[in-house]
C-alpha positions as CSV (number, residue, x, y, z in Angstrom):
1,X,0.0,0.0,0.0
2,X,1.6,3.5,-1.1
3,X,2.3,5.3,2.3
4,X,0.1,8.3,2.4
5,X,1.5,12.1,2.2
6,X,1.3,13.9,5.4
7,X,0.2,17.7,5.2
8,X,2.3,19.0,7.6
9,X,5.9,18.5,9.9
10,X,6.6,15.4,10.2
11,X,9.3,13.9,13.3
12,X,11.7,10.3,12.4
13,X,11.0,8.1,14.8
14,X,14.5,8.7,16.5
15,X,13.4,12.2,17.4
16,X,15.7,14.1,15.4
17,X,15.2,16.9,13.0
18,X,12.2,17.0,11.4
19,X,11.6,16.3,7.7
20,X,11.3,18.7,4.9
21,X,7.7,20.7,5.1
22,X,5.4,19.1,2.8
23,X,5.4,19.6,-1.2
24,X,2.0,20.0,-1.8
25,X,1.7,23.7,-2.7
26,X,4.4,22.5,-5.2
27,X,2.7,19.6,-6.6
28,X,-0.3,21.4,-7.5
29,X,-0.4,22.5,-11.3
30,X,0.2,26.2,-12.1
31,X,-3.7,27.3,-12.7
32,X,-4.5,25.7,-9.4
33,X,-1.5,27.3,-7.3
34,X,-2.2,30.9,-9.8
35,X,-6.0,30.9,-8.4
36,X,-4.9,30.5,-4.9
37,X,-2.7,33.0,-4.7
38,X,-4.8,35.8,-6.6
39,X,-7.9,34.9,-4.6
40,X,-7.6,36.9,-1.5
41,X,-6.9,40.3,-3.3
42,X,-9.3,39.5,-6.5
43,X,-12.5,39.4,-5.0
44,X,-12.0,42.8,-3.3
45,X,-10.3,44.8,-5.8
46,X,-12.2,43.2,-9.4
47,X,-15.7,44.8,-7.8
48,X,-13.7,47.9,-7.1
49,X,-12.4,48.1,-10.7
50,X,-15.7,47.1,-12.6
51,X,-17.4,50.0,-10.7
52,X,-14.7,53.0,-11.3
53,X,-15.5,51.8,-14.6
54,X,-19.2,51.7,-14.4
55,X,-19.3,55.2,-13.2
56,X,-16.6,56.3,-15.4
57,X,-19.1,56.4,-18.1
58,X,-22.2,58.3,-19.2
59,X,-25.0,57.2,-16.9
60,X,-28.1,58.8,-14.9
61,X,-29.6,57.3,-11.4
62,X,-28.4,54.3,-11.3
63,X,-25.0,55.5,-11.7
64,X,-25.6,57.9,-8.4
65,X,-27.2,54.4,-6.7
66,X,-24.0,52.4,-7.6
67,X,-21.5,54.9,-6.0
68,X,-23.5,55.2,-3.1
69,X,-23.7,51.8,-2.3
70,X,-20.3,50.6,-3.7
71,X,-18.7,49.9,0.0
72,X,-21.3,47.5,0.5
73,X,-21.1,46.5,-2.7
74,X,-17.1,45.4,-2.5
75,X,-17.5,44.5,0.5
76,X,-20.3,41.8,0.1
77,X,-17.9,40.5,-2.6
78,X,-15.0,40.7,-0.8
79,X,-16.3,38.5,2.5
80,X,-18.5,36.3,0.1
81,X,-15.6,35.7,-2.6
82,X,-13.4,34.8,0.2
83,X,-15.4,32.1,1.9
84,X,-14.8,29.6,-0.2
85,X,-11.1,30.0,-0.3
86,X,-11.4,30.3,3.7
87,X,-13.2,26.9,4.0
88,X,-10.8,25.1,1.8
89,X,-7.9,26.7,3.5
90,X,-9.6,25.3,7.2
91,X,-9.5,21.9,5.7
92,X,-6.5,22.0,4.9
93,X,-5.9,22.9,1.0
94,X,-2.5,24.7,0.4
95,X,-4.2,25.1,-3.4
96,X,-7.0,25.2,-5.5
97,X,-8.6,22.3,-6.5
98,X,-9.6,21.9,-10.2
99,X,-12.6,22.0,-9.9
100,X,-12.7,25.0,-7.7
101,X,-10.1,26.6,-9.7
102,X,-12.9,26.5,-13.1
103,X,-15.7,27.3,-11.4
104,X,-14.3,30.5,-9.5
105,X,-13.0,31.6,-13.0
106,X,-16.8,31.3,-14.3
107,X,-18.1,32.9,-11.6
108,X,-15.9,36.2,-11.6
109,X,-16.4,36.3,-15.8
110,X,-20.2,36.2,-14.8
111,X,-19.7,38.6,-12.4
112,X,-18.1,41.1,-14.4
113,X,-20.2,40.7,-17.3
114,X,-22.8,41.8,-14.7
115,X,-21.4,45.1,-13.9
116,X,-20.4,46.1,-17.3
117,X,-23.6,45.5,-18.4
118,X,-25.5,47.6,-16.3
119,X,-27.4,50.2,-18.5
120,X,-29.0,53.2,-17.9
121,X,-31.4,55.9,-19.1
122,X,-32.0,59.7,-18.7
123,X,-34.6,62.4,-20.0
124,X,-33.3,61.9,-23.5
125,X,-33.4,58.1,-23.9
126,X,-31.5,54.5,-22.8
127,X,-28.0,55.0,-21.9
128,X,-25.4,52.3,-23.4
129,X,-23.6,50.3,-20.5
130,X,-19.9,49.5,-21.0
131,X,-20.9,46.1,-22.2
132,X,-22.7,47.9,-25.1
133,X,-20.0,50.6,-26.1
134,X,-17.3,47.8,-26.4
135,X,-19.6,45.1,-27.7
136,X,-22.5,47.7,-30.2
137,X,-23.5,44.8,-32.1
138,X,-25.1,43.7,-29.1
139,X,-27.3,46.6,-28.7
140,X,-29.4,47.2,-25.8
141,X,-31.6,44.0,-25.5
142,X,-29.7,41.7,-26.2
143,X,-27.0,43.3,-23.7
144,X,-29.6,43.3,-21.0
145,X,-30.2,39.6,-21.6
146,X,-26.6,39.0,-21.1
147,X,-26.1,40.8,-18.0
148,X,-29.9,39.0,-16.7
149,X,-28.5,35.8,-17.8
150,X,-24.9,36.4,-16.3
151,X,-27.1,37.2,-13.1
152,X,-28.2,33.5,-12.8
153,X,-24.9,32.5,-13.2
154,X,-23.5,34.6,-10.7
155,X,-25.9,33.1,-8.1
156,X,-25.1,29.6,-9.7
157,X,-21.5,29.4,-9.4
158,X,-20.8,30.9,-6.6
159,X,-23.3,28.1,-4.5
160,X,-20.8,25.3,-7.1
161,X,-17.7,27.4,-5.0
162,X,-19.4,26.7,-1.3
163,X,-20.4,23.2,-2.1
164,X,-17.2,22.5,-4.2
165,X,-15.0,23.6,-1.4
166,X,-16.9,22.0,1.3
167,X,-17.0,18.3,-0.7
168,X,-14.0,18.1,-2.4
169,X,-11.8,15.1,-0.8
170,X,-8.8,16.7,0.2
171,X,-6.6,13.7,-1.1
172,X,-7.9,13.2,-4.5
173,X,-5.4,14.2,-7.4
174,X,-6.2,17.6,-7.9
175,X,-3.6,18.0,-10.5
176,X,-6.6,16.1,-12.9
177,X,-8.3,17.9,-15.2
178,X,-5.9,21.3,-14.2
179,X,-6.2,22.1,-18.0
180,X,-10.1,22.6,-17.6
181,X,-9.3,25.9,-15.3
182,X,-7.5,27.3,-18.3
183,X,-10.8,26.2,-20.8
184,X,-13.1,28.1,-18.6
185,X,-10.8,31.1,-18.0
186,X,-10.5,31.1,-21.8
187,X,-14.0,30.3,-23.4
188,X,-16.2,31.9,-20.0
189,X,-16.6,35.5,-22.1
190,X,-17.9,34.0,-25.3
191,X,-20.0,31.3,-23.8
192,X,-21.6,33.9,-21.5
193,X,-22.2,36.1,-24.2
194,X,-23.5,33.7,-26.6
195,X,-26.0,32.0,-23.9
196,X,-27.0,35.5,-23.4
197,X,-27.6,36.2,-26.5
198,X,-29.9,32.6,-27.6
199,X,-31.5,32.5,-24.5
């Protein structure tokens, strides 16, 4: 039976020196290891950024809503985004798992795709979000179905992060499947969009 790999210090029977720390942090592929360390600063200063953008632009009410309550705002998805890498941290994870790894990457696509496509209006007519002025062959109701559907997705994926980092075995091979994180960093944008748009 392969011996199993300990998490932590371990002693030699003799009592001398203790062994080398464990490798695992090492052992875990680079999109896994990348997540974990950009998690604790990403999910406070990505809301921050998408909102400097937000009211960066031409906008009316909702605008003067989403700068008053921006502190809550970043700080709701700050404590929230950080849960997840708190529980996984508590049972012991040095790393992303894989799984984790993907669906936080979803989730913070989603997210932004919410922000960004936040539209307006005024006394002369709709106001174009940011999604809309870098994507115009959207146009305005189809970019509202994007952000409506990113929404769901949001809410979705961010219950997958809770439940992924509360069930995932913390000796399974989490170097499997590693190349999936870089799929769903990669094609999340698109796919959003594109669900957004058919449905």
């Amino acid at each position: 039976m392969p011996q199993e790999r300990s998490y932590g210090h371990t002693h030699h029977p003799d009592g001398s020196r203790p062994a080398l720390p464990t490798q695992q942090v090492l052992d875990g592929a680079l999109s896994n290891r990348l997540t974990w360390n950009i998690w604790l600063w990403l999910v406070w200063l990505l809301p921050a950024v998408l909102i400097v953008i937000k009211v960066s632009m031409p906008g009316s009410m909702e605008k003067l809503f989403l700068i008053i309550l921006s502190p809550i705002v970043v700080a709701l998805s700050g404590l929230l985004g950080w849960l997840p890498r708190f529980v996984l941290k508590k049972r012991g994870f040095r790393y992303s798992p894989s799984g984790v790894s993907a669906v936080f990457a979803v989730h913070w696509w989603a997210f932004s795709l919410c922000v960004l496509g936040l539209g307006g209006a005024d006394h002369i007519g709709p106001i174009p979000s940011p999604l809309d002025r870098a994507l115009p062959f959207l146009g305005g109701e189809i970019g509202g179905d994007v952000t409506s559907f990113s929404m769901g997705v949001v809410g979705l994926s961010y219950v997958a992060l809770v439940s992924l980092a509360v069930w995932t075995p913390l000796g399974s091979q989490q170097r499997r499947a590693s190349w999936a994180v870089w799929v769903a960093a990669a094609v999340s944008p698109p796919l959003l969009i594109g669900l957004g748009v058919l449905f």
